[in-house]
N, C-alpha and C positions, 0 to 999 in steps of 0.2 A: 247584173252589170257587166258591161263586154270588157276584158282585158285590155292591157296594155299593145298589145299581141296584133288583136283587130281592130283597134280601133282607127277610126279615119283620121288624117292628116288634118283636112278641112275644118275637124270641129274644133283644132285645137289641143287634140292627143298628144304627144309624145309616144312613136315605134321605140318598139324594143332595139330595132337599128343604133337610135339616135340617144338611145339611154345607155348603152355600153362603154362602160368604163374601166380603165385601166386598173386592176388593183393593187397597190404597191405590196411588195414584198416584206412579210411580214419578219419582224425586227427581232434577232435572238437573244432570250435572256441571259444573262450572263451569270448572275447573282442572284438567286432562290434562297437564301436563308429570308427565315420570317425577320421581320423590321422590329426593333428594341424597343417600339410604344405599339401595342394593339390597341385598334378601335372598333367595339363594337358595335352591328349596325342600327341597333338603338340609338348608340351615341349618335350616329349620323344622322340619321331622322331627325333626333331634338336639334340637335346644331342647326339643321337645313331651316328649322321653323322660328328659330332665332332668330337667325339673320334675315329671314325673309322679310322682303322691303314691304312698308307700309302701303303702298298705293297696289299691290298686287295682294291682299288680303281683302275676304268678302268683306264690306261695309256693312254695318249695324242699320238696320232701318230704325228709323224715327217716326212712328207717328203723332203727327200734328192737329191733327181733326179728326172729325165725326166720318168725313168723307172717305178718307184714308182709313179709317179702323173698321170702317164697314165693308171698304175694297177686299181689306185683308181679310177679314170673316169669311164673306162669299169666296174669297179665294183657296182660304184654308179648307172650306166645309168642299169645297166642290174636289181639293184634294183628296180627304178621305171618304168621299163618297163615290169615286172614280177608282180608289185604292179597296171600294172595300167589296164594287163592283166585282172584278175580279179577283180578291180572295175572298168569298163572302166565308168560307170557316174556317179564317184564320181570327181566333179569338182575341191575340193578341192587339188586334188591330183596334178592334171596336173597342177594348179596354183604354188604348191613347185616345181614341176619337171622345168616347164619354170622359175623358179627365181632363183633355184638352179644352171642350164645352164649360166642364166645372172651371179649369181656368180663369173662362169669358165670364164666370157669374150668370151664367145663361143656364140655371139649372131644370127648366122646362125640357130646351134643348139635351141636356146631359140624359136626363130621365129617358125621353122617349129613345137616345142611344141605346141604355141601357136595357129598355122593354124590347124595340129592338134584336139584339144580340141574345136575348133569350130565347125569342120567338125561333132563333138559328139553331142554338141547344144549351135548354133550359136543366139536361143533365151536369153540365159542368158545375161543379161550387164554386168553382172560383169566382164564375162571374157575380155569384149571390155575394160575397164574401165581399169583393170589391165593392159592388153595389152596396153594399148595405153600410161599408165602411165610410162608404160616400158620403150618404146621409147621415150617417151621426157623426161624422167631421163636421161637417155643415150644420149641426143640433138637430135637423128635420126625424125628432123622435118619434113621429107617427109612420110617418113614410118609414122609418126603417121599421118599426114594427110590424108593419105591414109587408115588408121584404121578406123580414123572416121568417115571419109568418108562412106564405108561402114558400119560403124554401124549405122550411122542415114540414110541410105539408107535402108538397112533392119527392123532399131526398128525405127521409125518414132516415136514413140507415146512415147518413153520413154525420157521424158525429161532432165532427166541428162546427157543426152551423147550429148544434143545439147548443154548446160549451158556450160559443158566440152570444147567441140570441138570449139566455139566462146570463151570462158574464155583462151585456148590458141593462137587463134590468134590474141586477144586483148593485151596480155602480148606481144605479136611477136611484135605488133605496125599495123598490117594488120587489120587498121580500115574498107578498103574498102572489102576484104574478109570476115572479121566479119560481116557485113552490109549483104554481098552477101548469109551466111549460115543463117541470121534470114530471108532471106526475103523466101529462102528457107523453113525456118521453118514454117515463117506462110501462107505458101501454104497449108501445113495441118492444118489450121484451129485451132491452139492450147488453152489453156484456156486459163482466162482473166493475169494470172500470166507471160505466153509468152510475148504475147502483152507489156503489161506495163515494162518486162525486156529489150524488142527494143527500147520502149519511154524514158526509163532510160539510154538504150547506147546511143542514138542521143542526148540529152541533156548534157551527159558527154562532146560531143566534140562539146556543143553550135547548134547541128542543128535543129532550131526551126520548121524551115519552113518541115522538115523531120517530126517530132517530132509530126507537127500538122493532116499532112496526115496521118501518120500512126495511131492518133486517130478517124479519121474520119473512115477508117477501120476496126479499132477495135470496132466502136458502131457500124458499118453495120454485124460485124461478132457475136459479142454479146450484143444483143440490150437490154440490162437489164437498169435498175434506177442506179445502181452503176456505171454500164460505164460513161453511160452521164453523172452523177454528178463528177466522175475522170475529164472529160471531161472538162467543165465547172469550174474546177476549177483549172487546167491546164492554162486555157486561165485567167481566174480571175490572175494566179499568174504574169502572163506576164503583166499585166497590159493592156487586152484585154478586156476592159468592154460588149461593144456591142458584140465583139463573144462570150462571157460567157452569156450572154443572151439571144443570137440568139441559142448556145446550148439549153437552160433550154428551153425555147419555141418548138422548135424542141422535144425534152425530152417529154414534156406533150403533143404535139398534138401526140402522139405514143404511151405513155403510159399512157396516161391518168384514164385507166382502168384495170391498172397492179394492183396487189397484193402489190406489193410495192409503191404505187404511193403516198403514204401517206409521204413517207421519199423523194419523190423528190418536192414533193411543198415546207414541211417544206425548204428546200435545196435553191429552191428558193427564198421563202419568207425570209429566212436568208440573201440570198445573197443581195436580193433588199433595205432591213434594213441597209445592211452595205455599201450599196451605196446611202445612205440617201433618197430613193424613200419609204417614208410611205404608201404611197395611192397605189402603185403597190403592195407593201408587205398586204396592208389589201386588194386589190381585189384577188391578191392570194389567204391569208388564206379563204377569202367568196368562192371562186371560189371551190377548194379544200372539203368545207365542204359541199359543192352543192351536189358534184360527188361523195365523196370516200361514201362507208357504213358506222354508226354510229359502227357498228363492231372493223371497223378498222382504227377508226381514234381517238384513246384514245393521243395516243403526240402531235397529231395535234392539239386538242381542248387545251391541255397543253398550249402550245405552243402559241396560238392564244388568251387566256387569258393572257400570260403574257405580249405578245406583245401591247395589249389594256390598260394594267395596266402601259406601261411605254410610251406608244405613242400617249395612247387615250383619249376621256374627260370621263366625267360621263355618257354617253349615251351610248359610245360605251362600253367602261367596265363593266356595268349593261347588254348588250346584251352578251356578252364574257362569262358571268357567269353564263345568262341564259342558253347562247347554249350548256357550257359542263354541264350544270345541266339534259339540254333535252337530253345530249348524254348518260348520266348517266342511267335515265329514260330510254331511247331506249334500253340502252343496257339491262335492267333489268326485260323490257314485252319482248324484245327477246327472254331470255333464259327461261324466262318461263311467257308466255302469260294467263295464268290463275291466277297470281298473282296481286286480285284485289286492294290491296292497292296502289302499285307499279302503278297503274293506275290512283286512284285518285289521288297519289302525282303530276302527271304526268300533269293531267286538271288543278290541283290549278295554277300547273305553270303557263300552258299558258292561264287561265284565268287571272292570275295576269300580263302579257303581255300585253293581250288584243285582240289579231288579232285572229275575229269572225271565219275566215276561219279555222286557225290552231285548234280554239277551238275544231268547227264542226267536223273534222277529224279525233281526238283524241278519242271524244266521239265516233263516228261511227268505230275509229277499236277497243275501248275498250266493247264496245254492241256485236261483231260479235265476240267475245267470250264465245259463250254459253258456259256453264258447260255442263261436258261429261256426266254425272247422272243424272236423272230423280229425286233426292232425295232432300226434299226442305232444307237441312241443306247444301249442296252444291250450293244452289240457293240464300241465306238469303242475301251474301252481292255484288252478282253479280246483283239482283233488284234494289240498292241503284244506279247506275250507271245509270240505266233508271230514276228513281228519279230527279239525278240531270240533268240531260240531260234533262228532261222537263221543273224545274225548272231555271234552264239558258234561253232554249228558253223565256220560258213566263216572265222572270224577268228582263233579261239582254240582252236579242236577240230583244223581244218585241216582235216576231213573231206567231204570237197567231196559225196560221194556223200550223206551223208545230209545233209547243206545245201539237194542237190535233193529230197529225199522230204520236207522238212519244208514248202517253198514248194510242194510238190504238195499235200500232205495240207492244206495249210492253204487251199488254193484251192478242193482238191472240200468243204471242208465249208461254205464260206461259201454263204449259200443269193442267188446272183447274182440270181435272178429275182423277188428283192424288193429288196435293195439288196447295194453292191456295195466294195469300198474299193481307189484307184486303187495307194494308196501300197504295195500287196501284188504287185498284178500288176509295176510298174513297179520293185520291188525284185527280183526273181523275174528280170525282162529284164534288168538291169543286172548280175545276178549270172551271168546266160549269160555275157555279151559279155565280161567279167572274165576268163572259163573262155574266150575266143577262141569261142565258141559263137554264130555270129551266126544262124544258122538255127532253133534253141532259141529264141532270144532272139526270133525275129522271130513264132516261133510262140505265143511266150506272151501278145504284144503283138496277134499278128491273133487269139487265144483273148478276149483280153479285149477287144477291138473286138466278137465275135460276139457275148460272153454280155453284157458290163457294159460299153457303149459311155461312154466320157467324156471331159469336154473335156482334161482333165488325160491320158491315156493316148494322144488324137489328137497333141497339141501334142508331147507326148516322143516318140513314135514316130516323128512327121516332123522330128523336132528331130535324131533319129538317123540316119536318112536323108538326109536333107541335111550331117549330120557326112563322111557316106562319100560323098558327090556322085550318089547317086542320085535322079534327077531327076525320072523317071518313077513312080518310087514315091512321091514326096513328091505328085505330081499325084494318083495313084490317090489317094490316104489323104485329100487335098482333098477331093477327089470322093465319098468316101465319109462324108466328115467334116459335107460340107454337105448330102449326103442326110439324116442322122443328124438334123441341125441346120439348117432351112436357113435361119432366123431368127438365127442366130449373125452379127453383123456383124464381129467380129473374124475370124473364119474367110474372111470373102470378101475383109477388108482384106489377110490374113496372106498368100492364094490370089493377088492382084491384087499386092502386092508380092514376090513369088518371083519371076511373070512378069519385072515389069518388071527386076528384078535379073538376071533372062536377057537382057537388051535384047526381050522379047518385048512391044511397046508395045501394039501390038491387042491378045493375048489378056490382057493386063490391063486395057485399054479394055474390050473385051467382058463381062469378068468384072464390072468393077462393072457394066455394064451388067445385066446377071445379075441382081448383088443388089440396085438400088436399082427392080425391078422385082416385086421377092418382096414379097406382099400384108401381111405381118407381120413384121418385125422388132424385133429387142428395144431396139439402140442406132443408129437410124438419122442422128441427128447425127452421130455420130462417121463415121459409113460416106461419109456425103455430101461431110464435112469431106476424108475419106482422096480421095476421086474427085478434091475441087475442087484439092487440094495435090497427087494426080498433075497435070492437065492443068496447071496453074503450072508446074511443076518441067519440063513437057514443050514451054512456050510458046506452047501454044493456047490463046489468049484468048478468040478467040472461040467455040470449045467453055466455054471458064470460062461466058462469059457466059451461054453457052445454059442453063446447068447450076444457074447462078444465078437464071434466069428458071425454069425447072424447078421448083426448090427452092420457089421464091415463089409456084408455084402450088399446090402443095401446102401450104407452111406462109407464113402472114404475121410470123413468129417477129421481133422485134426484132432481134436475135445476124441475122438474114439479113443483113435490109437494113444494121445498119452494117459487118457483112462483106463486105460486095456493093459498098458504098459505100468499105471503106479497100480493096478490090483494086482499084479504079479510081484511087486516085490512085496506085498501085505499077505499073499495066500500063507496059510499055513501048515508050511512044507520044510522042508529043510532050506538052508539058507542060501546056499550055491544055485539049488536047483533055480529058488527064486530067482537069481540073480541073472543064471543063463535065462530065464524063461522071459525077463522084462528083457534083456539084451534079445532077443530074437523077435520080440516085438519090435521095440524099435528100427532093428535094420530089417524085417517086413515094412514097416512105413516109411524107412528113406530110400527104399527101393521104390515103394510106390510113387513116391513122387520125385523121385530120378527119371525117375522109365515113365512113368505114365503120365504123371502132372509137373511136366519141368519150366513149366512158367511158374509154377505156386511157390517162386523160392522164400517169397516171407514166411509162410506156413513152415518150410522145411529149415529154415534160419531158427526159427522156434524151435521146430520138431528135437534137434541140435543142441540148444540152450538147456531143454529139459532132460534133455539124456542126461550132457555133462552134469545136472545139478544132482539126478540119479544116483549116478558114478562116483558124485563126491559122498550122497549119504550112505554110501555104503561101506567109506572107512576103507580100510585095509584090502577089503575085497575088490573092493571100485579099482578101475583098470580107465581112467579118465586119458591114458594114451588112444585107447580106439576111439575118442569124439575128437578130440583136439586138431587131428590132421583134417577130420571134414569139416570145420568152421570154415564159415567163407569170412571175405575179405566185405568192409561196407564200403560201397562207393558215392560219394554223395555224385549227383550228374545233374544235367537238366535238360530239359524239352522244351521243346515248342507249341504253345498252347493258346486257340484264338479264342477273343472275349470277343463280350455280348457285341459291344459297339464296331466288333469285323477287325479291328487293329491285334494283330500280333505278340505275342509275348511269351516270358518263358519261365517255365517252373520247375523249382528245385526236388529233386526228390533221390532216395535211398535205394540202390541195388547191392544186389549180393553178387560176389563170384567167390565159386565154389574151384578146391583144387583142382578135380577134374576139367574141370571148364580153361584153367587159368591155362592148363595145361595142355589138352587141346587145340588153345589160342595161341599157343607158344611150336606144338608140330606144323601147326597151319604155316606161320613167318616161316620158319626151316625149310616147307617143302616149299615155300615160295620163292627162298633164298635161292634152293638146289637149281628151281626151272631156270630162274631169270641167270645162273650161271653158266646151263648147258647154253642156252641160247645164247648168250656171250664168246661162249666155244665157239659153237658150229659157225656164228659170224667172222669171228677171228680165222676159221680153216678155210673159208670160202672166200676173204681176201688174201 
């Protein structure tokens, strides 16, 4: 169609010229709040149709005759046959056309709609369902039998049209027809819903003995735990005891191994409860808990606890709690088998039990869970399991023989050559020498010297050795102890005090000599401390001394000198001498850190403190005038100190001035007094 644009003048068009119109300027709102009545636009529609005037609303036809009502047929039919033209598979359509027909009483016509619309697709039910509704609205009982007929001949599998087609022959009172289209039905084999709706019609009209075959049927067609329990309780209602439990029996030897088999023992065990058989219902629950997996049988154990708590004594309710306690457990190294407390909780149980078997079993699946890492942080509390595992044997099993295979097998798997755990090896020895096995025992201890040397495995070895007064073995294991280690200064102190407890004075003299010559050491305080407190204890002062001056040459440590200093007034000597001899110590160490360390004045603030405190115990002799003048003054001060967040700040802290310093600081102003006067001079002479 040509626009407005092009069209001709001639025909009668309107240009776009002569269409142009002025638009007025549109009118500003002033006022935007919403209005005090809203109307919704529902509301307006209804109103609209209210008011709408009579002479503008479609008229109702009237017909008056034969004439007119035949016009309207051919009119209507030629409408949905033009409609149905072009949607021929829209179903909805032919379903108005065929009830529209029913309307007219024209049920020839309805029918052949309906045949029809089949012929389009005769897979849909609905249109059977319609159809079929049709006719038996209409009473045409043969015709719809015939509908049904063929649609459960064609759709087999759609169950409504069989519920249907049986729901009207039962209403007919065609009990035996009814009968004849289920048995029809469960020729195909339908779900368990079919079935029990046939068990449901036979029982309507009292036929047990129908009722009962058709469920022997239905468990051979689906042989589930729900069938045979329908089953079995079926026959329970009739008051069929023995075939209710000729069912359950039948039931378990079939599925006994089902997925659901946990819900048919309970089922049983209920039932034999309520048939006052306690000892059937508790060889059930045992039976039951043999077979099913700890998996899946969390109700069961429910179930079988409760049942013990209202049936059973104290013996059997303490097993009831155990077993779901063990199912608890099971289920809990199931989901994860590396969770080794879940394990030991596991043994306490059934050692508190008792049954040696169940014991051994537990242990042995709880050991065959190595740790997946070679890392001993992942190994620390999975060794404790070999542990008790030994100790049960050897304590509570009594089985001494495999007590030794379990500290073997638990030794060859630990991988020594990356890490190693002493408290194994050194359980292992102890458990020899128990057994009077010292030879075992010494071998497991020189085994773990070779593979996984440790301080903890040296010290117990020679700890045992020296129990039995072997002398020369305690030396060896030294000797091998400080090859291993030869920076260990407890090992040289340990080696140097054996000696001496032999009255061997040189070779513990030599020995520290030994260690305080070794280029590395871990705690050489202590080592030096253990030397200077033999030669004390031996009376050689002037070895101390030496040892002291040694010390000092190596370290100028504070802890030296006033050690240095309180062993001079302890020497046993005359008492003066003492006293000169810690006084010359001391001022050897305020000189050192005058002259050498004059930043260390905390250390020399101390150094100070412990003279005068010297000075004082010496009474009468003490001369506490020589400290007093070199006490320094405290100053509290403070600095400048940035934090983490880069902002500024400042912090309080404690200095010392010493008199010298004060004093120093006091020539410094004097000679600066003196400059800034001559230069005053020479200015004054020069104007």
């Amino acid at each position: 169609m040509a626009s407005n644009k092009d069209a001709d003048p001639s025909l009668g068009y309107l240009t776009r010229k002569d269409t142009e119109v002025k638009l007025p300027r549109p009118t500003r709102v002033k006022n935007k709040t919403p209005a005090p009545i809203q109307i919704t636009a529902e509301q307006i529609l209804r109103e609209a149709r209210e008011r709408q005037e009579a002479e503008i609303r479609p008229p109702k036809q009237k017909i008056t005759d034969s004439t007119e009502l035949a016009d309207y047929r051919l009119r209507k039919r030629k409408e949905f046959e033009d409609l149905i033209r072009r949607v021929r598979w829209n179903i909805s359509v032919w379903i108005k056309y065929a009830q529209w027909e029913e309307s007219q009483k024209d049920f020839n016509r309805a029918r052949s709609v309906w045949e029809r619309a089949l012929e389009v697709d005769y897979r849909n039910h609905t249109l059977w369902l319609k159809y079929a509704e049709v006719e038996m609205k209409n009473k045409f009982i043969n015709h719809a039998r015939n509908v049904w007929d063929r649609a459960v001949t064609l759709l087999p599998r759609v169950d409504q049209l069989w519920y249907k087609y049986i729901h009207m022959e039962e209403m007919l009172g065609n009990v035996a027809g009814a009968r004849q289209i289920f048995e029809r039905w469960m020729g195909w084999m339908p779900d368990q819903q079919g079935w029990l709706s046939y068990i449901k019609f036979e029982l309507r009209y009292n036929e047990v003995e129908r009722a009962r075959g058709i469920f022997e049927r239905f468990v051979q067609c689906h042989p589930k735990v729900s069938a045979w329990i329908r089953y079995a309780k079926f026959e329970m209602k009739n008051g069929e005891v023995a075939r209710a439990r000729n069912a359950y029996e039948r039931a378990v030897e079939k599925l006994a191994d089902d997925e659901e088999a946990e819900m048919l023992f309970v089922a049983f065990a209920e039932f034999e409860e309520r048939c006052k058989e306690t000892e059937r219902a508790r060889f059930i629950y045992k039976l039951a808990l043999d077979r099913i997996p700890k998996g899946r049988a969390e109700d069961l154990y429910r179930k079988f606890v409760a049942f013990e708590k209202q049936y059973g004594d104290k013996e059997g309710i303490e097993d009831a709690i155990v077993g779901k306690r063990r199912f608890q457990y099971e289920d809990e190294v199931r989901k994860n088998p590396l969770n080794y407390d879940a394990w030991f909780d596991y043994i306490r149980l059934e050692e508190s039990v008792g049954i040696k078997e169940r014991i051994r079993e537990v242990y042995e699946r709880a050991i065959a869970n190595v740790p997946p890492a070679q890392e001993k942080r992942y190994w620390q509390r999975y060794i404790y399991l070999w542990i008790n595992y030994a100790l049960y044997e050897e304590l509570d099993a009594e089985d001494i023989e495999r007590t030794r295979e379990v500290y073997s097998e638990c030794l060859n798997l630990i991988p020594h050559e990356k890490f190693s755990f002493a408290k194994i090896w050194l359980l292992a020895a102890q458990f020899e020498i128990r057994q009077l096995n010292l030879k075992g025992a010494r071998q497991v201890l020189g085994n773990a010297i070779g593979k996984a040397p440790k301080d903890k495995i040296f010290k117990k070895y020679i700890e045992i050795e020296l129990q039995l007064g072997n002398i020369d073995r305690c030396r060896k294991l030294y000797e091998k102890y400080l090859e291993w280690s030869p920076e260990n200064c407890y090992a040289w102190s340990k080696y140097a005090e054996l000696e001496r407890s032999l009255s061997e004075t040189e070779r513990a003299r030599a020995i520290f000599e030994l260690a305080i010559a070794q280029p590395a050491l871990d705690m050489p305080e202590l080592l030096w401390k253990a030397y200077i407190d033999f030669e004390i204890s031996e009376g050689e002062y002037d070895r101390t001394r030496e040892l002291y001056e040694r010390l000092l040459d190596r370290t100028k440590h504070l802890k030296v000198w006033i050690s240095y200093a309180k062993f001079e007034t302890s020497a046993m000597v005359e008492q003066k001498l003492c006293i000169q001899n810690s006084r010359r110590v001391f001022e050897k160490a305020l000189n050192y850190f005058r002259m050498s360390a004059p930043e260390l004045k905390e250390e020399r603030a101390m150094l100070l403190d412990e003279w005068l405190g010297v000075e004082k115990s010496f009474g009468q002799l003490g001369d506490v005038s020589l400290v007093e003048p070199k006490l320094p003054k405290k100053l509290k001060k403070r600095k400048q100190v940035a934090s983490e967040d880069g902002l500024a700040g400042y912090e309080e802290y404690i200095d010392y001035v010493f008199p010298e310093e004060a004093h120093a600081h006091n020539l410094k102003i004097l000679e600066k007094a003196r400059e800034w006067k001559r230069q005053k001079l020479a200015s004054g002479a020069e104007d």
